[in-house]
C-alpha positions as CSV (number, residue, x, y, z in Angstrom):
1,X,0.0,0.0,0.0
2,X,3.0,2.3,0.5
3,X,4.6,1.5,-2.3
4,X,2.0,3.1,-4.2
5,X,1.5,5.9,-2.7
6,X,4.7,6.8,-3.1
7,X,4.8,6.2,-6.5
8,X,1.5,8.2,-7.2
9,X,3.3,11.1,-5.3
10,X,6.4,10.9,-6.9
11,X,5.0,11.1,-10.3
12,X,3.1,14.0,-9.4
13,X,6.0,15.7,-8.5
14,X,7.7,18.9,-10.3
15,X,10.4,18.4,-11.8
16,X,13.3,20.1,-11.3
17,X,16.2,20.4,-13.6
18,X,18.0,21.7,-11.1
19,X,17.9,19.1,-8.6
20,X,19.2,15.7,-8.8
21,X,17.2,12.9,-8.6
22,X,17.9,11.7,-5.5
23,X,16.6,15.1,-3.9
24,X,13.6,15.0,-5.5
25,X,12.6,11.6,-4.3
26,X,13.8,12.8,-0.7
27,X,11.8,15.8,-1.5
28,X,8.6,13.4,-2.0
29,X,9.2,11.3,0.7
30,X,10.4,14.1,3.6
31,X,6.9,15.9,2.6
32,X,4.8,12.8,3.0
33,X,6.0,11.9,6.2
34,X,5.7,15.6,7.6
35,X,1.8,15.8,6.0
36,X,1.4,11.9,8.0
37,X,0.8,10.7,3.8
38,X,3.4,7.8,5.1
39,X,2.4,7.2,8.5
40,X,4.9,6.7,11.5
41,X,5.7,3.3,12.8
42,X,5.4,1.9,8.8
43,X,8.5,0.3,6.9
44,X,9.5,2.6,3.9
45,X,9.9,-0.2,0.4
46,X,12.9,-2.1,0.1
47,X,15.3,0.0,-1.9
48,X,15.7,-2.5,-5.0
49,X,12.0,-2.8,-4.9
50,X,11.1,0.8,-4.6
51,X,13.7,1.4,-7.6
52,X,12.1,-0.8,-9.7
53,X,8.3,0.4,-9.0
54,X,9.8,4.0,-9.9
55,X,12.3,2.7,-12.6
56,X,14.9,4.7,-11.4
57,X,18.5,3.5,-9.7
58,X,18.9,1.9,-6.2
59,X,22.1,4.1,-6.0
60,X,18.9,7.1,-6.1
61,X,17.0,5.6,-3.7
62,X,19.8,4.5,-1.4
63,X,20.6,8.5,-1.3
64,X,17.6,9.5,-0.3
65,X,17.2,7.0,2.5
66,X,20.2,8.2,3.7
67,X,19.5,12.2,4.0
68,X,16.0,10.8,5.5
69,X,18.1,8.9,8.2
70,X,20.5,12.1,8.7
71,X,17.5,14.3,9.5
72,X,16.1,11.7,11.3
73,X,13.1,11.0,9.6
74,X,13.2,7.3,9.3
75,X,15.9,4.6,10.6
76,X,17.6,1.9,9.8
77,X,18.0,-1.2,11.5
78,X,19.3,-4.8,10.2
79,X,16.3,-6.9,9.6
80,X,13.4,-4.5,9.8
81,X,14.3,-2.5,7.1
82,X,13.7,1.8,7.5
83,X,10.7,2.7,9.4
84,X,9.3,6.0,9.6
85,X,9.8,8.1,12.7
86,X,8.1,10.7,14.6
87,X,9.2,13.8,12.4
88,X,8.2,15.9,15.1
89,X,10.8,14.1,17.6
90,X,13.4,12.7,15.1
91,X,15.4,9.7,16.2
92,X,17.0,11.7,19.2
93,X,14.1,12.8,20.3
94,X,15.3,16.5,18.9
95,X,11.9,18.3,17.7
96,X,12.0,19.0,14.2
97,X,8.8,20.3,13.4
98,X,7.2,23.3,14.3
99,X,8.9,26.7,14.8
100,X,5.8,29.1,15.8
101,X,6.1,30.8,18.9
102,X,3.0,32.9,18.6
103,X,1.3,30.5,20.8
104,X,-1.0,31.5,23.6
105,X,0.8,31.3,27.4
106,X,0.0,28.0,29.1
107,X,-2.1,28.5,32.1
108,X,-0.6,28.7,35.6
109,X,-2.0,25.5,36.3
110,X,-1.0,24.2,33.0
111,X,2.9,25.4,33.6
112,X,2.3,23.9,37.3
113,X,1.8,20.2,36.3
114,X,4.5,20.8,33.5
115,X,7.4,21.9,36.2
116,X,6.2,19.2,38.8
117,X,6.0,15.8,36.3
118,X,9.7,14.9,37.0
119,X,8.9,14.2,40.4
120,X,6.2,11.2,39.6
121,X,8.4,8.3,39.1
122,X,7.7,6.8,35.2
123,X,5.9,4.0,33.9
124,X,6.7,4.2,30.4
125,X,9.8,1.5,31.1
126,X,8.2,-2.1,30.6
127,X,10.5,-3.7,33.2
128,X,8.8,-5.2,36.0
129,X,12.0,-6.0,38.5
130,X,11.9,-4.5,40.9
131,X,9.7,-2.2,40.3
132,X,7.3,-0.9,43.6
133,X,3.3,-1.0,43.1
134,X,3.5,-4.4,41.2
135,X,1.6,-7.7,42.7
136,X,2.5,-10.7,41.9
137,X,1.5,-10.5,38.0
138,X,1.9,-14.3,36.9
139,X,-0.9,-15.5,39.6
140,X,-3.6,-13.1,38.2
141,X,-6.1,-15.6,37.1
142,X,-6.5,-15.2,33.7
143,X,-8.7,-18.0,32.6
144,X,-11.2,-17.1,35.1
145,X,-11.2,-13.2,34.0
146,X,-11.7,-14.6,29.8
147,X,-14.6,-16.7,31.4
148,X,-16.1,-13.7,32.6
149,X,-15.3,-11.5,29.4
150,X,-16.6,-14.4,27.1
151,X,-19.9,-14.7,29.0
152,X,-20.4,-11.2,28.8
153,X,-20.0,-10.6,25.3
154,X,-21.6,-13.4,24.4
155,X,-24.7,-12.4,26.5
156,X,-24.3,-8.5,25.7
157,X,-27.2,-6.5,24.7
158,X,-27.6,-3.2,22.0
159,X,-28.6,-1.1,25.5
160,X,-24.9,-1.7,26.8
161,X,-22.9,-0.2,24.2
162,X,-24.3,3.2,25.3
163,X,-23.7,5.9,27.6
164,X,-23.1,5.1,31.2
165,X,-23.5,6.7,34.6
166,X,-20.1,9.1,34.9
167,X,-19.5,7.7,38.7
168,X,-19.6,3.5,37.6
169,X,-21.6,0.8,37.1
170,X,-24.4,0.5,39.7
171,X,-23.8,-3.3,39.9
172,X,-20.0,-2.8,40.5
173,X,-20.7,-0.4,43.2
174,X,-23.0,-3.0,44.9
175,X,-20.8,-5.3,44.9
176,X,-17.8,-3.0,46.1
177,X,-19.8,-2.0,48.7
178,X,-20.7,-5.6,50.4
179,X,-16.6,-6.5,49.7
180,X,-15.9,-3.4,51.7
181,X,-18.1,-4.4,54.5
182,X,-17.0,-8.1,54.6
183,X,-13.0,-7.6,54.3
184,X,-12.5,-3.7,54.9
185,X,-15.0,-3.7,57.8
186,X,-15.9,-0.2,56.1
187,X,-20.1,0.6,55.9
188,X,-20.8,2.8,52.9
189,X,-23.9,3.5,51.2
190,X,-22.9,1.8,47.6
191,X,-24.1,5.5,46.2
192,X,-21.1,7.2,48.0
193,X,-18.9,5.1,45.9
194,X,-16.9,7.0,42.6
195,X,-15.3,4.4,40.8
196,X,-12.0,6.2,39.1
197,X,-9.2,4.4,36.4
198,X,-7.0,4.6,40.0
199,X,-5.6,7.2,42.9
200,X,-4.3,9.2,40.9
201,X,-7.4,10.2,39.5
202,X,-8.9,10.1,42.5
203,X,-6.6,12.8,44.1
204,X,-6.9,14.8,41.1
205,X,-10.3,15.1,41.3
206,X,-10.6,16.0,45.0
207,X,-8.3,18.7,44.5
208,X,-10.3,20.1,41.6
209,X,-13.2,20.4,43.9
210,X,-11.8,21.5,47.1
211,X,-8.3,23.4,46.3
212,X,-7.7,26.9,45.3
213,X,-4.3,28.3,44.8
214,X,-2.4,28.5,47.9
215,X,-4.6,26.4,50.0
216,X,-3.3,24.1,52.7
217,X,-2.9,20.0,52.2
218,X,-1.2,18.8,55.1
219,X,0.1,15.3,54.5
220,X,3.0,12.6,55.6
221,X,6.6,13.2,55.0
222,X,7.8,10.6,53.7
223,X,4.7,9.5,51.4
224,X,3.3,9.0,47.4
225,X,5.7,11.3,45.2
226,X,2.2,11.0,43.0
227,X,0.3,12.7,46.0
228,X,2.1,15.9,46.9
229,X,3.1,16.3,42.5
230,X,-0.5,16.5,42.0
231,X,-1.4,18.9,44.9
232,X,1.9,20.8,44.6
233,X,0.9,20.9,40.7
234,X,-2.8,22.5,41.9
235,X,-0.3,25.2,43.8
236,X,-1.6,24.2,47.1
237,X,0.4,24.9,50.2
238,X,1.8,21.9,51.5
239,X,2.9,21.3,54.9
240,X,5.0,17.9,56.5
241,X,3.3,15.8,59.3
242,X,5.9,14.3,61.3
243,X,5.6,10.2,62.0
244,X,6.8,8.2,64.8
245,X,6.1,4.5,65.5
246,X,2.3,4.8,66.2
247,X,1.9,7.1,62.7
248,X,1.2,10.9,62.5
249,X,1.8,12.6,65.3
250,X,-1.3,14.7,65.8
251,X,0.3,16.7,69.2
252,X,2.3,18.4,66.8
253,X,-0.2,19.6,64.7
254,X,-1.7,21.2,68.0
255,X,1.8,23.1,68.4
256,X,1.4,25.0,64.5
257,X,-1.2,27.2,63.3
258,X,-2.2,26.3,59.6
259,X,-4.3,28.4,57.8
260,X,-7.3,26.8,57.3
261,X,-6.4,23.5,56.3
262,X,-8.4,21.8,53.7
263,X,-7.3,18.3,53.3
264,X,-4.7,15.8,55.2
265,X,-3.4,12.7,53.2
266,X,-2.4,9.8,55.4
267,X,-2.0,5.8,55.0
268,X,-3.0,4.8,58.1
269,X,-3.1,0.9,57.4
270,X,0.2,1.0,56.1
271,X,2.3,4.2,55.3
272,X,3.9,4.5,52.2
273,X,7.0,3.9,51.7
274,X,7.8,2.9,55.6
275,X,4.7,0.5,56.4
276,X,4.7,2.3,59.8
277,X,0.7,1.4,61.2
278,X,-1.4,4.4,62.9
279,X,-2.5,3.7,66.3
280,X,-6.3,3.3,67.0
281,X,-5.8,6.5,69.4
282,X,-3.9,8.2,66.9
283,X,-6.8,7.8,64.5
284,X,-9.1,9.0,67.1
285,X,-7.3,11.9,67.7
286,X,-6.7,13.1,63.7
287,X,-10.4,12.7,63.5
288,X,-11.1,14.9,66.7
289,X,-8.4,17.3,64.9
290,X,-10.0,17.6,61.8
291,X,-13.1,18.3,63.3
292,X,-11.8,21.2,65.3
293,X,-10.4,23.1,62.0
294,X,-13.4,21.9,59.5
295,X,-11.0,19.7,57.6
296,X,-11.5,16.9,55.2
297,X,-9.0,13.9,55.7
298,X,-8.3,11.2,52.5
299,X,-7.8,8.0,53.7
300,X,-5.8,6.3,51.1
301,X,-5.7,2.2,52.1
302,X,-3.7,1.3,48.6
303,X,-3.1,-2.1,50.2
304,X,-4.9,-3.5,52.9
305,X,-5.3,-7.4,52.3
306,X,-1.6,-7.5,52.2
307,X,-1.1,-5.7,55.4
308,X,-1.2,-9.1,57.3
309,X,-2.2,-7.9,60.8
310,X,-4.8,-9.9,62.8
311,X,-5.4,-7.1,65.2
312,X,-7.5,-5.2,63.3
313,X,-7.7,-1.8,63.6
314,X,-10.8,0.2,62.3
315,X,-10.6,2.7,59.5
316,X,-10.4,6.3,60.1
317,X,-13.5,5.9,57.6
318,X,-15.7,3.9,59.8
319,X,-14.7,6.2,62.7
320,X,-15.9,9.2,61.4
321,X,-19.1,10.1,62.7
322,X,-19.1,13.4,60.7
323,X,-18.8,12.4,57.2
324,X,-15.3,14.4,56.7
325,X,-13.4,11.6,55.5
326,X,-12.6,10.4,51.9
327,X,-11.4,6.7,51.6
328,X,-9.4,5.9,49.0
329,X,-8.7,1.9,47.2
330,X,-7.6,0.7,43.8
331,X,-7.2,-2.7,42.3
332,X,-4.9,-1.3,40.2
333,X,-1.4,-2.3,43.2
334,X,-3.7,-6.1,43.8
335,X,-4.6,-7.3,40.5
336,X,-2.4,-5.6,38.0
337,X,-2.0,-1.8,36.9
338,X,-3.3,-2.2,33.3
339,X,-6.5,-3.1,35.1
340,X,-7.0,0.8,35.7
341,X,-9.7,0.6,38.6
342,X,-10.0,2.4,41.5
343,X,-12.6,3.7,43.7
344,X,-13.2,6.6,46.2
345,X,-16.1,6.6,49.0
346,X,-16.9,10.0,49.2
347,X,-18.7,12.0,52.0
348,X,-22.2,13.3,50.5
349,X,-21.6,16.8,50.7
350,X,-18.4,16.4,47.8
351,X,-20.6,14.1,45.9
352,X,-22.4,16.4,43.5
353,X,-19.2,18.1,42.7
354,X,-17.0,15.2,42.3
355,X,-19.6,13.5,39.5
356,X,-19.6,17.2,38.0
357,X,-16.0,17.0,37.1
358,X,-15.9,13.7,36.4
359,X,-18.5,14.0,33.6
360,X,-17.0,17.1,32.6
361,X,-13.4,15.6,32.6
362,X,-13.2,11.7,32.4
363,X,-16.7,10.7,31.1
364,X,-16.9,7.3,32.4
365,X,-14.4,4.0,32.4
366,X,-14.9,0.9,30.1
367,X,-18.4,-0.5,31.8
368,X,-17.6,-4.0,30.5
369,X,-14.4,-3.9,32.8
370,X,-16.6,-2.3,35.4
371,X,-19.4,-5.4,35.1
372,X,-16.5,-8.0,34.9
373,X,-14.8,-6.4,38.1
374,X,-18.3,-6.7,39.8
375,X,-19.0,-10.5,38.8
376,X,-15.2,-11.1,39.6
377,X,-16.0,-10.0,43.3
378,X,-19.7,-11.8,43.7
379,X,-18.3,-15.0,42.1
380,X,-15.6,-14.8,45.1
381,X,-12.5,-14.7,42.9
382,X,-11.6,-11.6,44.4
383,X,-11.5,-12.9,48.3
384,X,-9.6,-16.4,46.9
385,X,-6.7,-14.4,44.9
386,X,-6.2,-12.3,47.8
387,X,-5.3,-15.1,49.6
388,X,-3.3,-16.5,47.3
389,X,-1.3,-13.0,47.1
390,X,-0.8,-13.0,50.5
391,X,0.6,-16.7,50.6
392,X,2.7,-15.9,47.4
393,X,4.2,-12.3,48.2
394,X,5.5,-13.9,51.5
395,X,7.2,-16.3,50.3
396,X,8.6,-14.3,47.7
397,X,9.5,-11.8,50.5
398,X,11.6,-14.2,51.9
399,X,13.4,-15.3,49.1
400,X,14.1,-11.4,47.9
401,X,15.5,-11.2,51.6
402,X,17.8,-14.1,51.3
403,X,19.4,-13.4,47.8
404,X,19.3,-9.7,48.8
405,X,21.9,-10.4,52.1
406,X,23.3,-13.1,50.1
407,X,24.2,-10.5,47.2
408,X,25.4,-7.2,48.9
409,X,26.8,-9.4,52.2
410,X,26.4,-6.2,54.7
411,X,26.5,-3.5,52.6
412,X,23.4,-2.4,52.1
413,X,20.6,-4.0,54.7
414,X,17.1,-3.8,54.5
415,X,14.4,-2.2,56.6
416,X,12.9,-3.2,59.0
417,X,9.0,-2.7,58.6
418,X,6.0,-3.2,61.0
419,X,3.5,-4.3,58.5
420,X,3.3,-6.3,55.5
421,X,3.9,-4.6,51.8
422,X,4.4,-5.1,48.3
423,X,8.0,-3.2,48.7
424,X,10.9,-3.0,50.3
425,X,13.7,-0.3,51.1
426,X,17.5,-0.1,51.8
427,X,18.7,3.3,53.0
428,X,22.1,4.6,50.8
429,X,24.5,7.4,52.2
430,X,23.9,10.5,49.7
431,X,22.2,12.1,47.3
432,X,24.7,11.2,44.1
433,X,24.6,7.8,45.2
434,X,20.9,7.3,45.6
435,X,20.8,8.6,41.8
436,X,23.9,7.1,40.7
437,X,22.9,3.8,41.8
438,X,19.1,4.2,40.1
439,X,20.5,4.8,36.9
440,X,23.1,2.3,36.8
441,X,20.3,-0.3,37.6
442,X,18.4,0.9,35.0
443,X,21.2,0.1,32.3
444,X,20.6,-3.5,33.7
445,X,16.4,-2.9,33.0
446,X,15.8,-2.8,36.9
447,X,13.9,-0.5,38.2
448,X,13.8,1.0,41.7
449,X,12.4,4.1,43.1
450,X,14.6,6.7,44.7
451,X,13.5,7.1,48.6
452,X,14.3,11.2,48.4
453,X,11.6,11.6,45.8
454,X,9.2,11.0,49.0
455,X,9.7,14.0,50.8
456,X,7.9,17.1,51.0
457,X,11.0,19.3,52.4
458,X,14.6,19.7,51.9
459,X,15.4,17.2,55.1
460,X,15.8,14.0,52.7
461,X,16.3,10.6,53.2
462,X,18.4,8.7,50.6
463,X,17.6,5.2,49.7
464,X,16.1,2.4,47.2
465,X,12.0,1.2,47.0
466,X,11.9,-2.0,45.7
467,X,9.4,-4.1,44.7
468,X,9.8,-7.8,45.2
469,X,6.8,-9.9,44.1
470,X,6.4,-9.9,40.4
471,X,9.2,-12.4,39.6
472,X,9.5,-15.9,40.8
473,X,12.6,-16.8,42.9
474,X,14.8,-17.9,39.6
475,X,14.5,-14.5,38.0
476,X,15.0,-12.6,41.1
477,X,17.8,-14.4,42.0
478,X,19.9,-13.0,39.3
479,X,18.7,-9.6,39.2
480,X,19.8,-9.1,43.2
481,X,23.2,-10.8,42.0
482,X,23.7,-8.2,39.4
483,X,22.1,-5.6,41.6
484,X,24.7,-6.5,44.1
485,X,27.9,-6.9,41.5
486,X,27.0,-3.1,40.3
487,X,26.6,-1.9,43.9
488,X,30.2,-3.5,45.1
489,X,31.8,-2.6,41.9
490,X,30.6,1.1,42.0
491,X,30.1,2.0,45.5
């Protein structure tokens, strides 16, 4: 198909005596590419077949190629002949393309998220040692989830492949709901429930609704890089709770006068990135807190069934006897992030706001993962993998702990932590070594998250955040060994 329309385009060309022939075709072909006539991502022809389609030399053709790959147009690589690139990027990633600078000014909010994106750590990098956030991947049970996919569209009706309520599926949120009550011991009306492609979104649209510039979110230093980048990006104020062993230590806030505060952030089941567990009192006491300065408080559980604690302690959520508190899960960190579900239970005074942005924003998510997710919980799959993540992140634990002191033999240890997590974290000396270290592992296609990235002020912790369940003990075993060579070698 390519072929073709190249040679219709070349022999509509001009011709010009005073360019060679070469140029012209490379005329033809840069022109195409920049008007998207040859798409990116396709091959261009083989050069002796493209020179015999236009009956002109390969020597031609082979010069044209060439200026193409010089301007970086299209590349060359042994056995998948020259594909066409990006022409806005190049191969370098060097933008070629527009020059205008008459453009409008971004908006402060627009500039904001611009400045702050560094500071999320990427996903674009398909590696999955050792990166945090990820279950156990190969137990996901696939079969079960086609079943359920199959048996949907085999069943599906006209009336389904319409519009659907901006907040999720009714029969998702039902279901959520119950799950909630029976494992989470948290009571919601399935109504309060915003289902959202994950926290992210969740955060961002709680700050839409509450946050104007230079309001103040008061949240745990260390925590999410994610959840101060997107408040930070909103230009909110944002000010450090101090931890201890029993989680935020609410005396202090006593001892500082905020200006009306408008949201704290905390992890009480398990705080990212040290798993340090709030204490039931401590709980009681943010509430009574919050409830003194009007304040709304997120309660983000990102991982609760792998916690592993018997002695339940109750949710700030089901504590609140006010309604200030927004309760935050995904599936997303439990099943596997290309999943993209999440939900919030929001209090019913943000309700009408939240679903306004949310239609006005994000529409609604795929309802046929939405129904899926919902016959995935009622048909108990949910409540059976759990338990099989718990049993198989363990033991995975273990073994990442053994090959881990086995590999780096005292010179890097790793923390101690009170509860049970999908990561892990060994502290390094300094600042170049934390990102020295990163990028030397990424070389090696492991990934790691930097522990600096976590704090809101300039009193920073070095370290690595590793996540250890998403290979089986083979694989791991020689990815610590390497990680371990590199660390001895450079450090």
């Amino acid at each position: 198909m390519i072929l073709e329309r190249i040679k219709e385009k070349f022999e509509e060309r001009k011709v010009d005596e005073n360019h060679r022939l070469y140029l012209q075709l490379y005329n033809v072909l840069k022109k195409g590419i920049v008007n998207n006539d040859f798409p990116t991502g396709l091959s261009l022809p083989p050069t002796r077949k493209l020179a015999e389609s236009l009956a002109i030399s390969r020597s031609t053709v082979n010069k044209s190629y060439e200026l193409l790959i010089l301007e970086g147009y299209i590349s060359s690589k042994p056995g998948s002949g020259f594909l066409i690139l990006d022409f806005l990027f190049g191969s370098k990633g060097k933008k070629l393309g527009n020059k205008h600078t008459d453009y409008p000014a971004l908006s402060e909010v627009g500039e904001s998220f611009l400045r702050n994106i560094a500071q999320i750590n990427p996903t674009d990098d398909k590696s999955v040692a050792f990166r945090p956030g990820l279950p156990p991947l190969d137990i996901f049970p696939v079969n079960q989830w086609k079943n359920l996919s199959n048996l949907y569209w085999r069943h599906i009706k006209v009336s389904s492949l319409s519009y659907f309520p901006s907040s999720g599926v009714e029969s998702l949120k039902k279901s959520l709901a119950n799950y909630l009550n029976l494992v989470r011991n948290v009571k919601c009306d399935h109504r309060q429930i915003i289902i959202v492609s994950g926290s992210l979104q969740s955060l961002y649209l709680i700050g839409n609704v509450l946050v104007n510039q230079g309001d103040t979110i008061l949240m745990e230093n260390p925590t999410f890089p994610n959840v101060h980048t997107i408040f930070k990006s909103l230009n909110a104020n944002i000010e450090a709770l101090t931890l201890d062993e029993q989680g935020v230590m609410v005396s202090k806030l006593e001892d500082k006068k905020f200006h009306a505060p408008k949201l704290v952030h905390v992890t009480p089941t398990n705080h990212y990135p040290t798993c340090v567990r709030m204490s039931l009192d401590r709980r009681k006491e943010l509430l009574a807190w919050a409830s003194k300065n009007k304040t709304f408080i997120i309660e983000n559980d990102y991982e609760r069934e792998v916690s592993g604690r018997t002695d339940e302690i109750p949710s700030i959520f089901s504590l609140d006897q006010e309604g200030r508190t927004i309760y935050m899960g995904t599936f997303n960190r439990l099943l596997h992030p290309s999943i993209r579900l999440g939900y919030m239970v929001v209090p019913s005074y943000l309700l009408e706001p939240v679903q306004a942005l949310q239609k006005l924003s994000h529409r609604f998510l795929s309802p046929s993962i939405q129904i899926l997710m919902s016959q995935f919980i009622e048909k108990k799959h949910l409540l059976n993998h759990m338990k099989k993540l718990k049993e198989v992140a363990l033991q995975r634990k273990k073994d990442f702990i053994e090959v881990f002191n086995e590999a780096f033999a005292g010179r890097l240890v790793i923390e101690d932590f009170q509860t049970e997590s999908l990561h892990l974290m060994a502290l390094l000396k300094s600042a170049d070594e934390e990102s020295s270290y990163i990028k030397l592992l990424q070389a090696k296609n492991i990934i790691v998250h930097p522990y600096s990235k976590c704090f809101i002020n300039s009193n920073l912790k070095y370290g690595i955040i590793m996540g250890y369940s998403s290979l089986r003990k083979p694989s791991m075993k020689r990815r610590v060994l390497i990680m371990g060579q590199i660390y001895k070698a450079h450090f």
